[in-house]
C-alpha positions in Angstrom: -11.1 -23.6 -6.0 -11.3 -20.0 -7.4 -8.6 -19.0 -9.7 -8.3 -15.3 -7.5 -9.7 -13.6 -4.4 -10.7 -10.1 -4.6 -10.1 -8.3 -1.2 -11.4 -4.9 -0.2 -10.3 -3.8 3.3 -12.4 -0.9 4.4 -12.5 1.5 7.7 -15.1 4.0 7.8 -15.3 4.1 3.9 -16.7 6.6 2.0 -20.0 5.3 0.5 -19.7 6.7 -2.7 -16.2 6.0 -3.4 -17.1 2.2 -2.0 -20.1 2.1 -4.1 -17.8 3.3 -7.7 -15.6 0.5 -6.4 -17.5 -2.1 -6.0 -19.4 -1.2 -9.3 -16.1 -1.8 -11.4 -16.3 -5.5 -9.7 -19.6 -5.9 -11.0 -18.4 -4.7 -14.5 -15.3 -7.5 -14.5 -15.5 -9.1 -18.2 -14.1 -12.2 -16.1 -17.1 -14.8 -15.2 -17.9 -14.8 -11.1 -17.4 -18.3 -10.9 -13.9 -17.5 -11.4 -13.7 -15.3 -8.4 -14.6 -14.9 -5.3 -15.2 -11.5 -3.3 -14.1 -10.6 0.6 -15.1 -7.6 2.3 -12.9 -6.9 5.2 -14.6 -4.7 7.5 -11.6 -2.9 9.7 -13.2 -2.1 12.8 -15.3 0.1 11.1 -18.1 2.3 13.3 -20.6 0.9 11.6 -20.4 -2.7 10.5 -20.3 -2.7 6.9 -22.3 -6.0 6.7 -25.6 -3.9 7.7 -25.5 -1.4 5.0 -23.5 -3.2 1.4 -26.1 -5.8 -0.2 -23.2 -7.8 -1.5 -25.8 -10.9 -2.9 -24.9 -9.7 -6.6 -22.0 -11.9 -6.2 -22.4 -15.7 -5.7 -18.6 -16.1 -3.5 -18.9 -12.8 -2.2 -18.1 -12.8 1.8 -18.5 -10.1 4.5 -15.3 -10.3 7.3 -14.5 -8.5 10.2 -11.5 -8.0 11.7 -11.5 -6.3 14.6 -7.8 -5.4 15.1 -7.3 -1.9 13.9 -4.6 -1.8 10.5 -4.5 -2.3 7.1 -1.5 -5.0 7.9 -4.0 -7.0 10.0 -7.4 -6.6 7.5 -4.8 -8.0 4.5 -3.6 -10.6 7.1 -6.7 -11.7 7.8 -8.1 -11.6 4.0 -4.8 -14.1 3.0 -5.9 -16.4 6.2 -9.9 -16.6 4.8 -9.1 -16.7 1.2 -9.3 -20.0 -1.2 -7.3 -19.1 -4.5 -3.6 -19.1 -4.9 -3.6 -15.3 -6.1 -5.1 -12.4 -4.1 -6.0 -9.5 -5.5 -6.2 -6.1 -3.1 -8.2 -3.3 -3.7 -8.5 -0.1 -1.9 -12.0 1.0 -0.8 -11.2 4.2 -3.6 -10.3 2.2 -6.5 -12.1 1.8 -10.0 -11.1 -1.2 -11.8 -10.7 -1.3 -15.3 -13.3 -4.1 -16.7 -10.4 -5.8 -17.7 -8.0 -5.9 -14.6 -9.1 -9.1 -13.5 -8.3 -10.7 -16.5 -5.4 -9.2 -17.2 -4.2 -10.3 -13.3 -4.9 -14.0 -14.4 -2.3 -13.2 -17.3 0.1 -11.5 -16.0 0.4 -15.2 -13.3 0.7 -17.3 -16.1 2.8 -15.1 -17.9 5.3 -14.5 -15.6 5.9 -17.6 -13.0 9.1 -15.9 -11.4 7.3 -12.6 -10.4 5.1 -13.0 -6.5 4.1 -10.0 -6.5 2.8 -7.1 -8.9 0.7 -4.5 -9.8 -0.7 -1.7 -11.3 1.3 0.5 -14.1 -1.7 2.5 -14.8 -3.3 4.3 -11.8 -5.2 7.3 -12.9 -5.7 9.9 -10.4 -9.8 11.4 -10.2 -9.6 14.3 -8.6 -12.3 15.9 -6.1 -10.5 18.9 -5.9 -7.0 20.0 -8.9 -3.8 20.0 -6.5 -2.1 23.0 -6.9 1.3 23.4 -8.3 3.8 23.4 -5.7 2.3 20.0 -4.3 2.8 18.0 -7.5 6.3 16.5 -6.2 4.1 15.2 -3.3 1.4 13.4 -5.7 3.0 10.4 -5.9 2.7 9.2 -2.5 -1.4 9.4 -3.5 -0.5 6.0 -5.5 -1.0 8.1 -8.3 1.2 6.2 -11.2 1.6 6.2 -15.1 4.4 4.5 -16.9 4.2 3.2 -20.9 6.3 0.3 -20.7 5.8 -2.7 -18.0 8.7 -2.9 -15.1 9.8 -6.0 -13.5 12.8 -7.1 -10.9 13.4 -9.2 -8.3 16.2 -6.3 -5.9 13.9 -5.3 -3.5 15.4 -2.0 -3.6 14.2 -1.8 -7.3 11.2 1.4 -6.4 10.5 1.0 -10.0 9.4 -2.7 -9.9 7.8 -2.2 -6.7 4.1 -2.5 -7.1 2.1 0.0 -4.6 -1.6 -1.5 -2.5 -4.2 -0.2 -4.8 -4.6 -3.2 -7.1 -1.6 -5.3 -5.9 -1.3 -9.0 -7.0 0.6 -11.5 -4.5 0.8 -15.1 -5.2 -0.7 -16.8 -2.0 2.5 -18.8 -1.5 4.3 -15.2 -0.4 0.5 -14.0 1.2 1.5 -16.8 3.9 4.8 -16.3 4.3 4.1 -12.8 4.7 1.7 -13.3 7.2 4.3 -16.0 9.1 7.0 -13.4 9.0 4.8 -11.4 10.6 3.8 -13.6 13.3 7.5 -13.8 14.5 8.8 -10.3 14.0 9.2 -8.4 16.9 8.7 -5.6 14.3 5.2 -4.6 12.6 4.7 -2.4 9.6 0.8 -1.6 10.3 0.0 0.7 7.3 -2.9 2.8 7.3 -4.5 2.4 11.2 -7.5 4.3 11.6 -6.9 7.9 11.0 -3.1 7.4 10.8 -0.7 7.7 7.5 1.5 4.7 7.8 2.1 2.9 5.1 4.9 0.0 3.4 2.3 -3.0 4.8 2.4 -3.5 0.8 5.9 -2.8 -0.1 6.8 -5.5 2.7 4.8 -8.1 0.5 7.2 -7.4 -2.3 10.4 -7.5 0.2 8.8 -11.3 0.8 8.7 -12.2 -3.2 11.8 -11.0 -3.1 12.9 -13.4 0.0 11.6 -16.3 -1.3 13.4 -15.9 -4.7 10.3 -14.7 -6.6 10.0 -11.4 -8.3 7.9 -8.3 -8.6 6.3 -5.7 -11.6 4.3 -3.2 -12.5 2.5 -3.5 -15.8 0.5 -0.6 -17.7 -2.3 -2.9 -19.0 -3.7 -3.3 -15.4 -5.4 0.0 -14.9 -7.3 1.2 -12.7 -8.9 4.6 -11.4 -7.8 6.1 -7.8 -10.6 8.5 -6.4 -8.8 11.0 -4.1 -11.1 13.3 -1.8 -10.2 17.1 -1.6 -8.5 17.1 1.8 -6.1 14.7 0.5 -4.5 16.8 -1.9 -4.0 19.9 1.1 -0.6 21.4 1.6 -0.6 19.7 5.4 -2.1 16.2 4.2 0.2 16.0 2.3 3.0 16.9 4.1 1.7 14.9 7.2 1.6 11.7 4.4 5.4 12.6 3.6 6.6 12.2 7.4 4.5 9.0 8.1 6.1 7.8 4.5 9.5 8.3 5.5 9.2 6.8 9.0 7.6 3.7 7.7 9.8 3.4 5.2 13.4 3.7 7.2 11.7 1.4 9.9 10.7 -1.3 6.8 14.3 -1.1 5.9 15.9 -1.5 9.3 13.3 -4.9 9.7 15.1 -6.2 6.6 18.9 -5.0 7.0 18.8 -4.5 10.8 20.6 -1.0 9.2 20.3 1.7 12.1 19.8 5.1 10.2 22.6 7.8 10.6 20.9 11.0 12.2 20.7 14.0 9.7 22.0 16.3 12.6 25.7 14.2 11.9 28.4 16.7 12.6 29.3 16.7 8.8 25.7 17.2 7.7 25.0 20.2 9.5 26.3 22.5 6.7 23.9 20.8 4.2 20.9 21.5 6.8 21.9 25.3 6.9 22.4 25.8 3.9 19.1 24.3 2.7 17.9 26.6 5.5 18.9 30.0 4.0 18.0 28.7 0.1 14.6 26.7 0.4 11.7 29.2 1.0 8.0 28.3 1.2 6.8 25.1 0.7 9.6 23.7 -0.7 11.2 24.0 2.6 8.3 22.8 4.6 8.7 19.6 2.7 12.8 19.2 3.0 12.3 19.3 6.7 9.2 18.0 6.8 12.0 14.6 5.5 14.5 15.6 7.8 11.8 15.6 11.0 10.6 12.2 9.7 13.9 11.1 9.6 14.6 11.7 12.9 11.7 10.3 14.3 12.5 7.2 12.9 15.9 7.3 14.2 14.4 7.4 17.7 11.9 4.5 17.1 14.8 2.2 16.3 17.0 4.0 18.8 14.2 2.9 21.6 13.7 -0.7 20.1 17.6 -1.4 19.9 17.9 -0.2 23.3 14.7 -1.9 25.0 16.7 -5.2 22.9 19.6 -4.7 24.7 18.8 -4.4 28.3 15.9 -7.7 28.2 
C-alpha cells in the first residue's frame, strides 16, 4: 500500500501548464515507491492517454471517466486509488519539491484534521490583472497566509482548504463519494467550459460531518499558473456568479436553509442606494452577487417545489 495517491483530473488541458505540472511531480524529494500517480482524463477531446508518456513513474495510472465534472473525475480518482490520503492537483499547479512530504506530515501531525491544504498558493501570471479586479483574485485560488489555520465549523472560510493541492484522508474521500450517491443534490464543480465550483469545499463540509477537521498550512506551497483570459473583467465576473450560486446551493444541501431573495421588501432601499453610489466595475460586481443570488434562489425554489408535488 502507498502511503498517498496523487490525482490530476484534467479536461482539455493546456499542454504546457500540464507539462510544468507534472514536472514538479517528477521533482518530489519523496521516493516513488511512496506514491502512486492517477491521471483522470475528464472526457477530454483527445484522450490524454495517447499524447502524456507517463512511464517515468513506476505507479503511475491513466483513467478515464467519461462523465463530464470535476465532482465525478475526483469521485472516480477516490474509487481507483490504494492509499488512505489523496492528494488533488489541478492540471495548472506547480508543486513545491517538498509538498509531498510535507502532506505526509501534516497526517501524522494532525490526526483530528480530514481534510487540508495549501496556505501558500502563488499566483504566475500570464498576463498582470489590473487594479480594479484585485477583490476578484481570490476566487483564482490565489492564497498567502504566514501562520497555519485549522478548525473543524465548517463555516470557518479561513480553515477551509480550496482544490489546488487539497489533502482528504480516504476515510472522508468515501464518505464523500457515498453522500453523493444518495443526495438528490450534486455540487459538480468545474463541467466542461462551466465555472462551478464548491465540489472541494463539500469534502471539507464531510470532515467536518464525520467529526474530523480541516487547515490550511503555509509550508505546503505550490505555484498556480493562471492564463490571460482568466484574469478579464468578464471572467472574472462570470467566476463571481457561478461562485455564489454554487456556494448558496452547497449551503442549502447542508442546512436545507432556503435563501431570502435580495429583492425582500426591506432590502430594496439597500439595492438603490448601491445603485446611485457604485459606478463602474465596482457595481458590475455588487450585482453581478445580487444576480447570482437570485439565481440560486430559483434553483432551490424549483427543487423544493418539484419536492413537493412527487
Amino acid at each position: 500500500m502507498f502511503d498517498l495517491s496523487v490525482v490530476i483530473c484534467a479536461h482539455n488541458p493546456r499542454a504546457d501548464h500540464l507539462r510544468r505540472a507534472l514536472n514538479s511531480l517528477q521533482q518530489q524529494i519523496l521516493p516513488f515507491e511512496k506514491w502512486e500517480f492517477l491521471l483522470i482524463d475528464n472526457a477530454s477531446t483527445d484522450p490524454l492517454v495517447s499524447s502524456w508518456d507517463l512511464s517515468w513513474h513506476p505507479h503511475a495510472r491513466h483513467i478515464s471517466e467519461s462523465k463530464l465534472g470535476l465532482s465525478a473525475a475526483r469521485q472516480r480518482a477516490i474509487r481507483e486509488a490504494t492509499s488512505d490520503l489523496l492528494v488533488f492537483v489541478d492540471d495548472d499547479n506547480v508543486l513545491d519539491r517538498t509538498y509531498l512530504t510535507e502532506a505526509l506530515s501534516i497526517k501524522e501531525k494532525w490526526p483530528q484534521l480530514g481534510t487540508w491544504g495549501s496556505g501558500s498558493i502563488i499566483p504566475e501570471y500570464e498576463a498582470e490583472p489590473q487594479p480594479e479586479v484585485q477583490e476578484l483574485i481570490p476566487y483564482l485560488a490565489v492564497r498567502k497566509i504566514e501562520k497555519g489555520a485549522w478548525s473543524n465549523v465548517r463555516s470557518c472560510r479561513e480553515a477551509t482548504p480550496w482544490g489546488a493541492g487539497m489533502c482528504v484522508r480516504a476515510a472522508v474521500a468515501e464518505a464523500y463519494c457515498r453522500i453523493n450517491d444518495e443526495s438528490k443534490i450534486h455540487i459538480s464543480g468545474r463541467r466542461g467550459g462551466g465555472l462551478a465550483s464548491d465540489e472541494d469545499v463539500e469534502m471539507s463540509y464531510v470532515a467536518c460531518h464525520l467529526g474530523l477537521g480541516m487547515g490550511v498550512f503555509p509550508e505546503l506551497k505550490l505555484t498556480h499558473l493562471i492564463r490571460r483570459e482568466r484574469v478579464s473583467r468578464q471572467h472574472l465576473l462570470k467566476l463571481l456568479e457561478a461562485s455564489v450560486i454554487s456556494g448558496t446551493i452547497l449551503e442549502y444541501k447542508w442546512t436545507a436553509g432556503v435563501p431570502a431573495s435580495p429583492f425582500r421588501l426591506r432590502n430594496l432601499p439597500a439595492i438603490l442606494k448601491n445603485l446611485v453610489a457604485r459606478r463602474g466595475f465596482d457595481r458590475q460586481v455588487y450585482f453581478t452577487r445580487v444576480r447570482a443570488s437570485v439565481k440560486a434562489g430559483r434553483i432551490i425554489a424549483a427543487r423544493e417545489f418539484g419536492s413537493a408535488g412527487k
